[in-house]
C-alpha positions in Angstrom: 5.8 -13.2 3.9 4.9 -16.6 5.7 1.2 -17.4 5.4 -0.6 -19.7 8.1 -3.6 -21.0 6.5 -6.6 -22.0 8.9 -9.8 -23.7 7.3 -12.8 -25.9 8.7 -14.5 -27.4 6.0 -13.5 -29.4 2.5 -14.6 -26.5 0.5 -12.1 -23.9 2.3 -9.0 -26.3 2.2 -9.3 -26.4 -1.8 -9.0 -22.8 -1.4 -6.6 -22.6 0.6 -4.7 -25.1 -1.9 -5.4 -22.5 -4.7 -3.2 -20.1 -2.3 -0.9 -21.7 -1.4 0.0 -23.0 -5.2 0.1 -18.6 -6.1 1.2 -17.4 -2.5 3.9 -20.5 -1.9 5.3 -19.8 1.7 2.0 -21.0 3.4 1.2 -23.4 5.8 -2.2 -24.7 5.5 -4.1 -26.0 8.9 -7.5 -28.3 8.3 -10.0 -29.6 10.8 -9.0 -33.4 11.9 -10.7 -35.8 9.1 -12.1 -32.9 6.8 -9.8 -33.4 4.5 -7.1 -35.8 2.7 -3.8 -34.1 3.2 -1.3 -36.1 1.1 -3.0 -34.2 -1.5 -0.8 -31.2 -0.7 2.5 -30.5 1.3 2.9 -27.7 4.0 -0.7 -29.2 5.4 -1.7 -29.8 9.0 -4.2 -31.4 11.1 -5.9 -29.9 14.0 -8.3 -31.0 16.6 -8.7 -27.4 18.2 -8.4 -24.6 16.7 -7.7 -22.1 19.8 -4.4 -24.9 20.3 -3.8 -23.6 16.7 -4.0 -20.2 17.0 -2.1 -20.0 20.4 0.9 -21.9 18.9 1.1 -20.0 15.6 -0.1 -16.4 16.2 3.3 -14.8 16.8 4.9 -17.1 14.0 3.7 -16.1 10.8 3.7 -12.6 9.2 0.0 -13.3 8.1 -3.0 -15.7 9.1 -6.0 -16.1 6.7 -9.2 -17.7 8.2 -12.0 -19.2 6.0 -14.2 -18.8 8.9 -16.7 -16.8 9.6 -15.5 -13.3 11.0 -16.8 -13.8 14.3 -14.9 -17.2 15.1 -11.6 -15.5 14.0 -12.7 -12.7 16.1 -12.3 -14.9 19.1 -9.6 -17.5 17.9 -7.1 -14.3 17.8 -8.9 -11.7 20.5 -6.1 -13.1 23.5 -3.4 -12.7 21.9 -3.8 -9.2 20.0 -0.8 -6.8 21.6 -0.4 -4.1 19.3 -0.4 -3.0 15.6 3.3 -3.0 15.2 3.5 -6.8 16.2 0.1 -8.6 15.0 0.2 -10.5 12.0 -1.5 -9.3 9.5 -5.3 -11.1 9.4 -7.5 -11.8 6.7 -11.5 -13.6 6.7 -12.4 -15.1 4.0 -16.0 -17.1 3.7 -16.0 -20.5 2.8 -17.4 -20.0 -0.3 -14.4 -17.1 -1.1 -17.1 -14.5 -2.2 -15.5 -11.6 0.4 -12.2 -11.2 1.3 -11.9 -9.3 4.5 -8.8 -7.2 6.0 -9.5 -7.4 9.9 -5.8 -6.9 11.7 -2.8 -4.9 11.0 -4.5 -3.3 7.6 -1.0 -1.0 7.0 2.0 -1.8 9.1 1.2 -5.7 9.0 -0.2 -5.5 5.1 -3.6 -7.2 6.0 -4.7 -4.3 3.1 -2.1 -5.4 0.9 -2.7 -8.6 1.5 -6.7 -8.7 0.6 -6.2 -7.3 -2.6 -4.1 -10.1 -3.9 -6.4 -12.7 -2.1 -9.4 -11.5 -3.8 -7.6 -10.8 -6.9 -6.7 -14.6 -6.9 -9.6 -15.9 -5.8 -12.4 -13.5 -7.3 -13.4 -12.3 -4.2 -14.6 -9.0 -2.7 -12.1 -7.5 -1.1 -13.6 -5.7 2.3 -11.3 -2.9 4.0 -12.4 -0.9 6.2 -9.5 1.6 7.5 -10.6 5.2 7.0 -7.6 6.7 5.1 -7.8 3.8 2.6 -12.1 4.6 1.9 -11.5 8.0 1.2 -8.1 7.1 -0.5 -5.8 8.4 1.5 -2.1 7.3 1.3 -1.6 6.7 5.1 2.2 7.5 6.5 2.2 4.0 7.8 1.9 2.4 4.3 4.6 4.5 3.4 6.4 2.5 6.4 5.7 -1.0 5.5 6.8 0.2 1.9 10.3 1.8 3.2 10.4 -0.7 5.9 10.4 1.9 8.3 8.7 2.2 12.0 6.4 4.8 12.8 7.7 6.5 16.3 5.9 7.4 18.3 3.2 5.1 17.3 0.5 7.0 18.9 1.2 9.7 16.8 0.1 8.0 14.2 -3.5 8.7 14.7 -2.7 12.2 15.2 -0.9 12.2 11.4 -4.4 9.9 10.0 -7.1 11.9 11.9 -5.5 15.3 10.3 -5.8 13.7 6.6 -9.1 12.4 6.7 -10.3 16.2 8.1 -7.8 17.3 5.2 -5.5 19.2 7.4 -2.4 19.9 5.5 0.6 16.9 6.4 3.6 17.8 4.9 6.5 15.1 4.4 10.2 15.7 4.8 13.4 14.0 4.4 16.0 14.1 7.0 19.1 15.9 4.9 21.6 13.6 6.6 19.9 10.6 5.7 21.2 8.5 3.4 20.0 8.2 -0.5 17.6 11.3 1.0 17.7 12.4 -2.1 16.3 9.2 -3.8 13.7 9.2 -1.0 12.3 12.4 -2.2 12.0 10.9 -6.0 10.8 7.1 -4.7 7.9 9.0 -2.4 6.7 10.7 -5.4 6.8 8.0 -7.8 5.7 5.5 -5.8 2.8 7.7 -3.8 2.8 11.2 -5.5 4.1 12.8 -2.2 6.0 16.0 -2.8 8.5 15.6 0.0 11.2 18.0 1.0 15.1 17.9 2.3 15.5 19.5 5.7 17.3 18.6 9.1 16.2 18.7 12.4 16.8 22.4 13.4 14.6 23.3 10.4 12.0 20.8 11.7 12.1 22.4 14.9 10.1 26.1 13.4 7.6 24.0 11.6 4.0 24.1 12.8 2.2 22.1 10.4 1.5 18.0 10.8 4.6 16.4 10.0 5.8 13.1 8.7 9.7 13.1 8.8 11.7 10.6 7.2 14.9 10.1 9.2 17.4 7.9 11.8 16.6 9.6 14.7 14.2 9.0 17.0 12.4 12.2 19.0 9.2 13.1 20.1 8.0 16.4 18.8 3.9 17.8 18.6 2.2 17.1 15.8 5.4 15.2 14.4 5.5 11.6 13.1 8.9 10.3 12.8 9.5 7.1 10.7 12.8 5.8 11.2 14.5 3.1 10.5 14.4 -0.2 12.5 16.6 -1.6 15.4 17.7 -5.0 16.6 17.3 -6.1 19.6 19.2 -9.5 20.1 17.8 -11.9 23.0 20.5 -14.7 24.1 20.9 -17.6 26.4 24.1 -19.4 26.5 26.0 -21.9 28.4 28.2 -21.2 31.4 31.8 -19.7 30.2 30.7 -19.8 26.5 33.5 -18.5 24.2 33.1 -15.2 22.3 33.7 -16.7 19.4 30.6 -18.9 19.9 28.1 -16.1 21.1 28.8 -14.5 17.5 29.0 -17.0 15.8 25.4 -17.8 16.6 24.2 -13.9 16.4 25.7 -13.4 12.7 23.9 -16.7 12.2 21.0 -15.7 13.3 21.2 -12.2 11.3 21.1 -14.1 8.2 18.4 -16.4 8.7 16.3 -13.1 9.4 17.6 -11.6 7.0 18.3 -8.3 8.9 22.1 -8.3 8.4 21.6 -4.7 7.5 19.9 -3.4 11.1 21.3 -1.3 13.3 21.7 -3.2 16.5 20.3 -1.8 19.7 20.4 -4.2 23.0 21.7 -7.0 23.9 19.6 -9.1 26.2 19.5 -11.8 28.4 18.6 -13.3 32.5 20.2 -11.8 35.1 21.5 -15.5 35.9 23.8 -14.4 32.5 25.0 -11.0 33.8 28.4 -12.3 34.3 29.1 -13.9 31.3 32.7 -12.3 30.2 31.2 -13.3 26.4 28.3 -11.0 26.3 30.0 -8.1 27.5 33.0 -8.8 25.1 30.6 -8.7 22.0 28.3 -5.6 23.3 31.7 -3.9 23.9 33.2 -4.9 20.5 29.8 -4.1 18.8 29.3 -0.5 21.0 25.5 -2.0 22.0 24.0 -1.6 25.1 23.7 -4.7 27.3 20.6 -5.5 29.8 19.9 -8.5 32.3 16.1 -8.7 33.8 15.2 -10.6 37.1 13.7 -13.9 36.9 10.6 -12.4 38.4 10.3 -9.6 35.5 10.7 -12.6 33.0 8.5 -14.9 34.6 5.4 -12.0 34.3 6.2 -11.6 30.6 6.0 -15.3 30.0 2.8 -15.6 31.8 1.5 -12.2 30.5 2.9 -13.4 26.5 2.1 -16.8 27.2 5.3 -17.9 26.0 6.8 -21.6 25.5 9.0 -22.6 28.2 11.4 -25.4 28.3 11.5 -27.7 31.5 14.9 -28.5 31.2 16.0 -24.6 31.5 13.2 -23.9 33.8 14.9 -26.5 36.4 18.6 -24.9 35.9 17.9 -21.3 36.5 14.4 -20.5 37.1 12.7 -19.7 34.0 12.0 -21.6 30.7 12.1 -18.9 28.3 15.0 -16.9 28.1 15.7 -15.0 24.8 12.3 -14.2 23.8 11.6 -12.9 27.3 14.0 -11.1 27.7 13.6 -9.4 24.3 10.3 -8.5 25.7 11.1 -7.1 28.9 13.0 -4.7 27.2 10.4 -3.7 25.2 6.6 -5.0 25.2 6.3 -3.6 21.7 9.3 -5.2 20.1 8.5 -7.4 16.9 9.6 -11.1 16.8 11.6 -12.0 13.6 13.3 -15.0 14.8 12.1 -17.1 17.6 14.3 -18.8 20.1 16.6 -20.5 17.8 19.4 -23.1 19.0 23.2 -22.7 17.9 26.8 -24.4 19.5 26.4 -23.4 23.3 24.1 -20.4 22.7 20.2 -19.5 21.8 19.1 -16.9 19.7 16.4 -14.8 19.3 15.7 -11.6 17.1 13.3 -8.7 17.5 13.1 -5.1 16.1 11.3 -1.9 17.4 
């Protein structure tokens, strides 16, 4: 994970130095003149913290405050979307005596997270999500764990709400799933779940709650799907680029998210792009679905996301933001892995849902 580090005072940047030396990918931000950063590397300097938060909040995996709660509260409150894309964030006090998980407890690790804060600090660790006080293994753990997404997601506090109340849940495999068969012995020795092998027209005369393990995606009552992830590739590219170019930049990008292994879903860009003969070449090669949004649709998720824009693009077709808007516009949910990222002729952005 990639940590962002925010403190105020001299006391919480030593902490935060004690972090970063166990936790290693962090970036540590400090209050302008608090504190003498040659002392460490990976260390900023910032005059407002909201500037801070607004820049960063969709670029790490994780941001720990030593702040009080409520100042975190309202440095991340505008830019909260949704549990499947927040970062996981933890509060700690200046003083490190609690350790609180605030945002994205499971899917984001916040939970996770806490525990080895406190544990390195000596803190309290404070958690507060209901399955994990009556010690409940939530199925959204068990997706963070498996690298899985929970679909749909608001079936996920239909699948919680029945274990607290100690409904019965029962857990299956998907039979044509691959390695299903080390699922079933991985989800019992890893959470003690006594998971079963079946396929979806077995699923179908099931009434309990349900957690199904598979690569399909349905909606079904009472049924929580976790599936694996998908890719969806945002791109910008010059006029005429060469096919060899646009993937080129896309394998590239694959492996500096390291998501070579992700089934790819959509391929998307401006409607200024729609006739680029290179796009549709690679969708067509690759069997992926291709999309192109008007500038009108991508301007309201820049403004809505308040997303960087460059001037330069902005003055040649319209919009400054291209492959992270468009990513978005195709789905408001998707999860930024790689942000806007410049290659030979083309731009680059990853997401997954």
């Amino acid at each position: 994970m990639k940590y962002a580090i925010i403190t105020v005072t001299k006391n919480g940047a030593d902490l935060a130095c004690k972090l970063q030396n166990t936790l290693k990918t962090c970036d540590i931000y400090v209050k302008k003149n608090r504190y003498d950063i040659s002392l460490t590397g990976h260390i900023h300097e910032y005059e407002k913290m909201s500037e801070v938060i607004k820049n960063i909040f969709a670029e790490y995996e994780a941001i720990i405050f030593f702040t009080s709660t409520g100042i975190a509260v309202r440095m991340i409150a505008p830019f909260i979307v949704h549990k499947v894309k927040d970062p996981a964030v933890i509060v700690l006090d200046e003083k490190a005596n609690f350790a609180i998980s605030l945002l994205s407890g499971h899917l984001g690790g916040a939970n996770e997270l806490t525990l080895k804060i406190a544990d390195i600090l000596n803190a309290m660790p404070v958690i507060t999500t209901a399955t994990d006080t009556n010690k409940i293994i939530a199925p959204d753990v068990v997706a963070r764990k498996y690298n899985l997404v929970p679909y749909p997601l608001e079936h996920i506090k239909i699948i919680n709400s029945a274990l607290i109340q100690h409904q019965k849940v029962i857990y299956y495999v998907d039979k044509d799933l691959k390695q299903s068969e080390q699922m079933i012995i991985d989800l019992a020795r890893n959470f003690k779940i006594e998971a079963k092998l079946i396929d979806l027209e077995e699923l179908d005369r099931q009434n309990d709650f349900c957690v199904f393990i598979t690569d399909k995606r349905q909606v079904r009552e009472n049924i929580l799907f976790l599936t694996q992830k998908q890719l969806i590739i945002g791109v910008g590219c010059r006029k005429d680029v060469e096919l060899n170019l646009v993937e080129q930049a896309i394998n590239e990008a694959k492996k500096m998210a390291d998501c070579e292994d992700l089934k790819i879903k959509a391929l998307v860009s401006t409607i200024v792009k729609q006739n680029e003969k290179a796009l549709h070449q690679w969708a067509e090669k690759y069997k992926v679905e291709t999309r192109f949004y008007d500038n009108t649709i991508m301007q309201n998720v820049i403004d809505k996301y308040k997303l960087p824009e460059s001037n330069f693009v902005k003055k040649q077709i319209g919009i400054g933001n291209v492959c992270q808007a468009a990513i978005l516009a195709y789905n408001e949910r998707a999860k930024i892995i790689l942000p806007k990222t410049k290659f030979e002729k083309v731009t680059v952005s990853l997401a997954w849902e």
